[in-house]
Every structure is written in structure tokens, then in C-alpha cells.
Backbone bond lengths (Angstrom), bond angles and torsions (degrees), N, CA, C in turn:
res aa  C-N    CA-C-N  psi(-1)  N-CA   C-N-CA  omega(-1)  CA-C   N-CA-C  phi
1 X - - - 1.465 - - 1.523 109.65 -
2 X 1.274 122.54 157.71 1.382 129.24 -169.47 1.641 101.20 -108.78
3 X 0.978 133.21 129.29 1.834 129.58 137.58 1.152 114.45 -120.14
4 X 1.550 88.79 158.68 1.596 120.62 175.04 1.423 112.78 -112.18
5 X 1.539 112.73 138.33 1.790 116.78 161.65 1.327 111.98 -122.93
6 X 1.413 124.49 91.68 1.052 121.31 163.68 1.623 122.84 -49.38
7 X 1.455 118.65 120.19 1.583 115.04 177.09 1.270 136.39 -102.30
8 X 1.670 113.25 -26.24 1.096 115.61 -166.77 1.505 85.83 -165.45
9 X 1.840 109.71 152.02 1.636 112.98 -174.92 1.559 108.34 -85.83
10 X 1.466 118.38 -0.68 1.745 118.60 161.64 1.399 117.16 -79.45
11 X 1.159 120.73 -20.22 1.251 135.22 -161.04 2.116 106.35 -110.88
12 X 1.554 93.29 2.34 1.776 83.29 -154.99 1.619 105.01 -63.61
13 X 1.109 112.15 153.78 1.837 133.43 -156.76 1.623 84.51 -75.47
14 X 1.665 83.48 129.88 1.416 108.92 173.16 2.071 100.06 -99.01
15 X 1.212 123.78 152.02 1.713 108.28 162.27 1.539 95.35 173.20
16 X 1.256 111.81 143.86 1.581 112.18 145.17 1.533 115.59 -105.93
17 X 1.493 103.35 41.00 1.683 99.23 162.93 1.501 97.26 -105.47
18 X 1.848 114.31 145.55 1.405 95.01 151.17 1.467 135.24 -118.20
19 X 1.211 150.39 155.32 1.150 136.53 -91.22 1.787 74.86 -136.91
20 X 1.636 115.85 169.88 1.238 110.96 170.64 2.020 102.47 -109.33
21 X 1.399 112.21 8.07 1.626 119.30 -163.38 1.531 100.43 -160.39
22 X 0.811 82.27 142.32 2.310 98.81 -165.81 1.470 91.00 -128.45
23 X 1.149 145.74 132.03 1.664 145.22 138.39 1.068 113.02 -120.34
24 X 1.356 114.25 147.89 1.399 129.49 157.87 1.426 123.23 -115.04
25 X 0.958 117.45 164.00 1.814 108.40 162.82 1.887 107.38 -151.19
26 X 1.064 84.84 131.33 2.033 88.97 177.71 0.867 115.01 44.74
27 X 1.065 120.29 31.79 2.015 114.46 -166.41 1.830 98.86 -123.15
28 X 0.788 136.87 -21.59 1.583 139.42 -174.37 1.493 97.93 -72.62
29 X 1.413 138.02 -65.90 1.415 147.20 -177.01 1.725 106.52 -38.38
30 X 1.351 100.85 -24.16 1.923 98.33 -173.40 1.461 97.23 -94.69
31 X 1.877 134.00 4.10 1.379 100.81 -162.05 1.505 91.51 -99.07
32 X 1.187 122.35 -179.28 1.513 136.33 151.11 1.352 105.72 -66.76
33 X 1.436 148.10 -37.33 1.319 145.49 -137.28 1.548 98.91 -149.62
34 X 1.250 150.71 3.72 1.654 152.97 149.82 1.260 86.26 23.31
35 X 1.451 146.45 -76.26 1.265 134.22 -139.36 1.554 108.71 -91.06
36 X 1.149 130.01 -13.06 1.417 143.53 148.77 1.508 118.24 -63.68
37 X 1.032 117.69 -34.42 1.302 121.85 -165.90 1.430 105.53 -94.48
38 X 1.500 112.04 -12.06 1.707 123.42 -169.91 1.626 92.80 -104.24
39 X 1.030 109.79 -25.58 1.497 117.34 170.20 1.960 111.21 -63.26
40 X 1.107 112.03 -55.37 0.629 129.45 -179.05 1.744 118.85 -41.93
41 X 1.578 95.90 -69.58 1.531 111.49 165.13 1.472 127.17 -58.90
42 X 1.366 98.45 -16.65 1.916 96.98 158.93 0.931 113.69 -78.26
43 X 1.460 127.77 -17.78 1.545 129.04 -179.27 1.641 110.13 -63.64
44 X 1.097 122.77 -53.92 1.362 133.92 156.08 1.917 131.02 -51.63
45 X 1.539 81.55 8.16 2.039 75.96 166.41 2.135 89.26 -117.54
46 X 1.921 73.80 161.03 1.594 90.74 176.69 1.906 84.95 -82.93
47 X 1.596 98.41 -175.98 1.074 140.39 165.69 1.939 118.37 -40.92
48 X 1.103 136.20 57.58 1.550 132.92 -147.65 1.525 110.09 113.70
49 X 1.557 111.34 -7.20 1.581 91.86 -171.21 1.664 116.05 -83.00
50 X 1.528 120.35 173.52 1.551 118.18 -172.75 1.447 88.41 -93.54
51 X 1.133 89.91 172.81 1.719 132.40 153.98 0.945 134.19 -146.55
52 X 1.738 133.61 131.86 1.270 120.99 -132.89 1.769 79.23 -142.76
53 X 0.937 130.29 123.17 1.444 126.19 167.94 2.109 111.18 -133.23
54 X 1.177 86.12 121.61 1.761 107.53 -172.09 1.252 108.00 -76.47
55 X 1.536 162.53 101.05 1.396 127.41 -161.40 1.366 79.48 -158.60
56 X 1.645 98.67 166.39 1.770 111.58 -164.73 1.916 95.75 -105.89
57 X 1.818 97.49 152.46 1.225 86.26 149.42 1.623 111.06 -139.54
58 X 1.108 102.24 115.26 1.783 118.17 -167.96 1.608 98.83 -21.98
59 X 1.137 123.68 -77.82 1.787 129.06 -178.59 1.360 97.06 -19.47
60 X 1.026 134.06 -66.56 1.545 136.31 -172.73 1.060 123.14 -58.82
61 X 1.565 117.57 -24.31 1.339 94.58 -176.19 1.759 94.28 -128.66
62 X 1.004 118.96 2.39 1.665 117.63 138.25 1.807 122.28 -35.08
63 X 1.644 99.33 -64.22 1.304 115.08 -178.42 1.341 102.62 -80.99
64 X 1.441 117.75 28.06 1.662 101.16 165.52 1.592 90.56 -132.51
65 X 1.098 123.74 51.15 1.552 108.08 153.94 0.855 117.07 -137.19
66 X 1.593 122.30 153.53 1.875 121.11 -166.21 1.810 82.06 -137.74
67 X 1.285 131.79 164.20 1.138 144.66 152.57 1.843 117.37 -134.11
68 X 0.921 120.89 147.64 1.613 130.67 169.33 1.105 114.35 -37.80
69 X 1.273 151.33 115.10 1.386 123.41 137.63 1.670 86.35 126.79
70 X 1.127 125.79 -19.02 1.419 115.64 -168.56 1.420 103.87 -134.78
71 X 1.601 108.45 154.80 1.354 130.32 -173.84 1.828 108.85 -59.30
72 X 1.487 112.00 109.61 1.316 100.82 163.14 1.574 151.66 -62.12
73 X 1.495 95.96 -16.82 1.568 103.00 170.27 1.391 113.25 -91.47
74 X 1.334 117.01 -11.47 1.556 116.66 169.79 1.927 123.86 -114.42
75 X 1.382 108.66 20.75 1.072 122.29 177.00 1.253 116.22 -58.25
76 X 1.587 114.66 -65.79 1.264 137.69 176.17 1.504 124.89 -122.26
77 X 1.802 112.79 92.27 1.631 104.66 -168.16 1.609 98.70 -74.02
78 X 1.814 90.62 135.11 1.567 91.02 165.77 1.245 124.54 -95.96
79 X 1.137 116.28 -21.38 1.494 122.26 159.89 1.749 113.86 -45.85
80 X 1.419 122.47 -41.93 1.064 115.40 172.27 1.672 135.45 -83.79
81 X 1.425 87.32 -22.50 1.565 111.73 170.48 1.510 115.07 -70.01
82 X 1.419 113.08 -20.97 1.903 122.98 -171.47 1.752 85.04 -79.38
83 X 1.511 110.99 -57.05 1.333 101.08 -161.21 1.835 109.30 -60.46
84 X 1.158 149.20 4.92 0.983 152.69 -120.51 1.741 89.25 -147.73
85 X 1.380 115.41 -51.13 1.568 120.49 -165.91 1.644 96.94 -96.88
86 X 1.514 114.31 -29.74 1.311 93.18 167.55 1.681 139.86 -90.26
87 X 1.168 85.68 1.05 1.999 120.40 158.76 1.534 111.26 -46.88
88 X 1.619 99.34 -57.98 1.435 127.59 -162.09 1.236 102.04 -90.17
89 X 1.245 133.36 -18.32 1.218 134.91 -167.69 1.469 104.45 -90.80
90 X 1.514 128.07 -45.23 1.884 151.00 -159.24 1.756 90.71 -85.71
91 X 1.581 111.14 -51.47 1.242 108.28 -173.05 1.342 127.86 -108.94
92 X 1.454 110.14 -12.57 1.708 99.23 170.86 1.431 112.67 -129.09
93 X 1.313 117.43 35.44 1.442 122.62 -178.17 1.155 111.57 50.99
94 X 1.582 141.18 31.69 1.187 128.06 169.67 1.300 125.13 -110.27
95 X 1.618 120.37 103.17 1.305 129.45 -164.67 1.447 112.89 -50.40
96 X 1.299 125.86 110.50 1.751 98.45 165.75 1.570 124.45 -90.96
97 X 1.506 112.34 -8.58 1.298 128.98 -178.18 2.091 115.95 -104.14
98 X 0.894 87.82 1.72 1.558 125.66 168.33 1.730 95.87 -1.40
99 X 1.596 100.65 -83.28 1.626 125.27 173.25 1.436 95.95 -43.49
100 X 1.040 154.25 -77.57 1.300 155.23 -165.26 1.717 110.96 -34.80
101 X 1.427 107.54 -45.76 1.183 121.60 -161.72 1.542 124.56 -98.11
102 X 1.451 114.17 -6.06 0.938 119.83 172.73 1.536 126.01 -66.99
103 X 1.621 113.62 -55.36 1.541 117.57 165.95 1.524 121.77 -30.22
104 X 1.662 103.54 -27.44 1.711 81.76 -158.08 2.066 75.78 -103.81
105 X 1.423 125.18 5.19 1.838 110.14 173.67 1.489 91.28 -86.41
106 X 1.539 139.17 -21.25 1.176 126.46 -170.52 1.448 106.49 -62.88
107 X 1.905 111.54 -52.93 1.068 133.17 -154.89 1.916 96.03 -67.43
108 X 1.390 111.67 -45.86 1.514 100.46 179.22 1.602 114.01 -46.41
109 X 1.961 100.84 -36.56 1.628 82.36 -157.10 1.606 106.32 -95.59
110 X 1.374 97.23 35.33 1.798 105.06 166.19 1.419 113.26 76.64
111 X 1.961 119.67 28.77 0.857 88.84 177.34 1.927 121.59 -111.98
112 X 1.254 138.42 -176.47 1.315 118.63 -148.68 1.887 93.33 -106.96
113 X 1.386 98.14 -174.59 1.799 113.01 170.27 1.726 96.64 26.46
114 X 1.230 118.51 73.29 1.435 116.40 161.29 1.453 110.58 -104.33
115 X 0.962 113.60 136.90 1.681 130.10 -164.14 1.551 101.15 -134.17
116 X 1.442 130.90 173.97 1.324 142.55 -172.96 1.649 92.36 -170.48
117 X 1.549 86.52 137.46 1.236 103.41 -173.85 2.099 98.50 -130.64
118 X 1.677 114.14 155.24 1.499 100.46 156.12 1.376 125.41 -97.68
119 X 1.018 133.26 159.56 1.604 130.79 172.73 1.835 105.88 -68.25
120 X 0.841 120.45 157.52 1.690 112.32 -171.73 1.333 100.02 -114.66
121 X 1.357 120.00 -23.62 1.306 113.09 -172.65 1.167 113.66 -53.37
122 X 2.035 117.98 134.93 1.546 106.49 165.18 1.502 99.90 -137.97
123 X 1.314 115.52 130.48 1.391 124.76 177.81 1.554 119.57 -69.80
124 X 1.567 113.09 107.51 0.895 105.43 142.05 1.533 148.56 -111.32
125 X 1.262 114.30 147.75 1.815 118.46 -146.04 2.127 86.33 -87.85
126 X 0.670 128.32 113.65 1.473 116.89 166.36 1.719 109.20 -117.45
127 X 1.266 108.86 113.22 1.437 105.70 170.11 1.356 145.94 -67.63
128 X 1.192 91.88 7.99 2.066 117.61 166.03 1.341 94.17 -92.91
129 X 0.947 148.67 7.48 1.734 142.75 116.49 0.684 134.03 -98.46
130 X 1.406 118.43 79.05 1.066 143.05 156.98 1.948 119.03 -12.81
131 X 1.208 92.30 -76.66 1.617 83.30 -167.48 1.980 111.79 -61.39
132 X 1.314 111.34 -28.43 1.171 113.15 -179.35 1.969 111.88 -70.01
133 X 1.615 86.89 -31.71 2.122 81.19 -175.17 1.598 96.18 -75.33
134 X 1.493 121.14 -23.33 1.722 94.03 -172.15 0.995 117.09 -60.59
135 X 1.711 125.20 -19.61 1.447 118.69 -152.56 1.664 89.71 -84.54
136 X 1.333 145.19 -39.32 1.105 142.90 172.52 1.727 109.97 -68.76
137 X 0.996 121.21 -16.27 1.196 114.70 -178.30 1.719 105.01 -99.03
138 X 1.102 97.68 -13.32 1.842 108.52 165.99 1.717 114.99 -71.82
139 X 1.510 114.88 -42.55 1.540 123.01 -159.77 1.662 80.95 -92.08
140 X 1.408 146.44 -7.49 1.651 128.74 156.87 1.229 118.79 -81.99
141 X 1.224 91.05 -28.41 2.112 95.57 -176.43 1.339 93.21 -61.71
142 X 1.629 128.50 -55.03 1.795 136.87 -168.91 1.375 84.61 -40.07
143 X 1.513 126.67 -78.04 1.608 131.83 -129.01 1.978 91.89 -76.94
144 X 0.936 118.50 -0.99 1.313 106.16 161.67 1.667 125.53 -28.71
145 X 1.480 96.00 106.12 2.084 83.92 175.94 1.756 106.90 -144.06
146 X 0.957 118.39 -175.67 1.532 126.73 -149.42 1.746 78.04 -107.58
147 X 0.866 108.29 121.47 1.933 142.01 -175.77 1.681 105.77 -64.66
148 X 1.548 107.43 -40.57 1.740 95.55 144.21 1.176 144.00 -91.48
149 X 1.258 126.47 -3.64 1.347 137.41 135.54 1.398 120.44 -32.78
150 X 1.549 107.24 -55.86 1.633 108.92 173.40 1.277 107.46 -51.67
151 X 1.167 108.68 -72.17 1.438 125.09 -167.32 1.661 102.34 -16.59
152 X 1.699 112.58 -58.92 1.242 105.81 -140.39 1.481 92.04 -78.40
153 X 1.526 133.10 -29.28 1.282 153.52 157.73 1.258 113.82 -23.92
154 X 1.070 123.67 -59.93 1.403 147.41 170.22 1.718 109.12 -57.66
155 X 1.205 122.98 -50.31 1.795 129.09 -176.86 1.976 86.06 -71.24
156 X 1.369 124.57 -59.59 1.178 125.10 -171.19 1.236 112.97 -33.54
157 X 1.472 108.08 -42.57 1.334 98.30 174.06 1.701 137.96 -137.29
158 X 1.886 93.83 73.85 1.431 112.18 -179.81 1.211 104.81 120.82
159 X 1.625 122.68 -62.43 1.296 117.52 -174.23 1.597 126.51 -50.87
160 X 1.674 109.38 144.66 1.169 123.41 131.43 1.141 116.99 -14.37
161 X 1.881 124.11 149.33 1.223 132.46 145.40 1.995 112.72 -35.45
162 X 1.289 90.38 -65.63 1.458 120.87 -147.14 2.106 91.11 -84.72
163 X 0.732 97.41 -3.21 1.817 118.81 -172.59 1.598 91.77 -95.70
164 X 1.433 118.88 -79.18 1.246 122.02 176.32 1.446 129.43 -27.32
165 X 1.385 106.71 -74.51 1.537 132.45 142.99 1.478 112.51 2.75
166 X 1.442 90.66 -88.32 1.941 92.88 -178.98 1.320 116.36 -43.14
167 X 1.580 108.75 -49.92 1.496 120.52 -176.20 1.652 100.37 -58.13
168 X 0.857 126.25 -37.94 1.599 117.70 177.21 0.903 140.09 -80.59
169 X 1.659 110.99 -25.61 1.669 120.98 145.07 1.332 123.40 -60.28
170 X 0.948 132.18 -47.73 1.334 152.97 131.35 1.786 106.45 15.38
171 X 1.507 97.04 -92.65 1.475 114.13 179.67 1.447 99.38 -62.64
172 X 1.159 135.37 -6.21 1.757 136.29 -170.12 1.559 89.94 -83.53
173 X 1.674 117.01 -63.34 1.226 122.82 -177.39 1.341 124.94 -40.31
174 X 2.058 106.30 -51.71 1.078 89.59 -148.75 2.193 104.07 -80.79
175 X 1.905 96.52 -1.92 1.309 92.26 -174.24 1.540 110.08 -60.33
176 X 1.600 111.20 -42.50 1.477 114.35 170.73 1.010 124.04 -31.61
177 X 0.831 134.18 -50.53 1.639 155.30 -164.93 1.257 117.79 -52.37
178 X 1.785 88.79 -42.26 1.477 92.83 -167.28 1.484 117.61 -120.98
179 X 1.688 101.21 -11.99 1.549 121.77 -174.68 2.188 90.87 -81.97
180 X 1.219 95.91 -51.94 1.620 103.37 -154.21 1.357 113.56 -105.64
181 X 1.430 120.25 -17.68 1.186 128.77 170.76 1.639 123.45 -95.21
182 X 1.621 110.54 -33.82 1.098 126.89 174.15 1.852 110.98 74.35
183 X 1.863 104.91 45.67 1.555 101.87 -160.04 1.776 87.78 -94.03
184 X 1.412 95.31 156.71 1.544 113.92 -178.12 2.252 94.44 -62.56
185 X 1.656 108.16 174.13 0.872 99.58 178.88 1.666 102.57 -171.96
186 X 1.522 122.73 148.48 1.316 109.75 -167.01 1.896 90.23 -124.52
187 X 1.477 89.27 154.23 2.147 88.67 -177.45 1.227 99.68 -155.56
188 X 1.635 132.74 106.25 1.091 109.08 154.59 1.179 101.78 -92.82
189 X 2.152 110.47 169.73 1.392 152.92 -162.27 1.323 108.21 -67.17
190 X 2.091 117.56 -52.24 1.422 109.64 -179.44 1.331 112.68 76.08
191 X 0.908 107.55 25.71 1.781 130.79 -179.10 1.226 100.29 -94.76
192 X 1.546 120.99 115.74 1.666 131.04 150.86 1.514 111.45 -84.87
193 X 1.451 111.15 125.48 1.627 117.11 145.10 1.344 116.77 -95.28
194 X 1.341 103.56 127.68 1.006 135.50 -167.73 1.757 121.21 -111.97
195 X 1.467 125.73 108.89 1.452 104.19 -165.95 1.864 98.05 -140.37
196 X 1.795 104.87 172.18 1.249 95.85 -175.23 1.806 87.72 174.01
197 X 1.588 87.64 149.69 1.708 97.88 -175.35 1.371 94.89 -103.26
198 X 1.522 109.86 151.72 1.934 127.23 155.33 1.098 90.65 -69.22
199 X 1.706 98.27 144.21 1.656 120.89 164.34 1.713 94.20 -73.79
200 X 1.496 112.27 163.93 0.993 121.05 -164.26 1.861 83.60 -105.85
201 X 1.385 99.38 154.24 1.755 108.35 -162.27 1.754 101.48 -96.60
């Protein structure tokens, strides 16, 4: 049997073989054109073959994080976070509901038995493991940024002054937490699988 992993839209698979399995993973949410590019990767199944596409949808995995020490209904506003992805969504082609939306681009392009599944995985950070919390406590130290910088990041796209703001204290907190406090923390991914056979021609 043949597969393909599409990785990146510089890199997307050139071939006149076609494949009996297409995957993707996280990679549709970064293109300008997701539904071209999903087009694309049907081009590369035979006659019966799957396609399996992994893709996030922010809402989901917003509402899957809890941290120590801090209020869960005010951790992460989603009301303010929608206006923010649908900013990004009108003006910079970046899907945040991506996973959501794929089933019904499969279903346009005719293809059959499409199903959706969630990923189950959910991370939890526990700091009585040591070697496993640094590596997460390493990728907060990276995202370190200057809190008016956000800000203006945040107005750029959709927000309020005072919208931004929160959102940036916010992410200030929860780096504490975990950079300086070392608090436990739970996250799921929000990852849809997504699958579906070509009609046979």
C-alpha cells in the first residue's frame, strides 16, 4: 500500500501515483486556502481510498484547560478569544474552527462514510515530574513577550482596548503559574479526526 503525509503548504506532495491513504495533521489551519489544499489531497487517493485529516478547533481546546491556583470560568474568555479567531479568520485566512469544517468540504467533494472522531489525549502537566513538566515549562519561558506588544496584537485583531488587556494579563498569569510557580495544569489538543472514502469512478 502507498501513503502520503502532507506537512507543510511549501512542501505540498507533488506525484502521479495515487495513494490508497492521504493524512494530514495540523497543517490545514496554517494555509490561506485549506479548502484548495484538501482538494488537492483528494487528488492523490485511488478510487476507495481514505483520508484522514487531524485538525484543531480552538473552542475545544480553549474549553479544555484548567490550571492550579486560578479561576476556571475566567481563565480563558471565549467570548473574547472568538472575537480574536474570527479577526484572523475574515482577514488572515486562518481557520480556527478548521476541524469542524472539514466533514461538511469532504461531503461537497462527494465523498462517502465520513465519520469524525475526537483525539482523547489530554495533557496533564504534573510537577512531581519533574523531567516531563520542564519540557512544558520550557515552551512558556519561549512565548515570553512584552504585555504591550500583546496588547497591540490583540486590538490588531478585533479586540477592544480593555478586551486586549485582560487577554494579556491573562496569558501574563497563566505564564506565572507555570514558569515561576511551577502549578500543575490540564490541556486538551481539540483535535478532530476526520475521515472518508472516494467514490469509486
Amino acid at each position: 500500500r502507498h501513503f502520503i503525509l502532507i506537512l507543510s503548504h511549501d512542501s505540498l506532495y507533488k506525484s502521479d501515483k495515487k495513494y490508497d491513504i492521504v493524512i494530514c495533521q495540523t497543517f490545514l489551519r496554517e494555509l490561506p486556502d485549506p479548502k484548495k489544499a484538501l482538494k488537492k489531497m483528494l487528488s492523490f487517493l485511488k478510487p476507495q481510498g481514505l483520508i484522514i485529516c487531524i485538525e484543531v478547533n480552538r473552542e475545544l481546546e480553549n474549553a479544555g484547560f484548567y490550571i492550579e491556583g486560578l479561576n476556571y470560568a475566567n481563565i480563558l474568555d471565549t467570548e473574547i478569544q472568538r472575537k480574536y479567531w474570527v479577526t484572523e479568520y475574515e482577514n488572515m485566512d486562518r481557520d480556527y474552527a478548521i476541524g469542524m469544517r472539514i466533514p461538511f468540504y469532504l461531503r461537497e467533494f462527494g465523498l462517502k462514510d465520513i465519520a469524525v472522531r475526537m483525539q482523547d489525549k489530554v495533557i496533564f502537566a504534573d510537577p512531581s515530574k519533574e523531567e516531563e513538566y520542564e519540557k512544558f515549562r520550557e515552551s512558556y519561558l519561549a512565548s515570553k513577550g512584552d504585555e504591550r506588544r500583546l496588547v497591540d496584537i490583540y486590538v490588531n485583531h478585533g479586540l477592544t482596548k480593555s478586551e486586549a488587556e485582560k487577554n494579556a494579563k491573562t496569558r501574563k498569569k497563566i505564564r506565572e503559574k507555570i514558569v515561576n510557580e511551577g502549578k500543575a495544569f490540564l490541556k486538551s489538543t481539540g483535535l478532530l479526526i476526520t475521515y472518508g472514502y472516494k467514490k469509486d469512478i
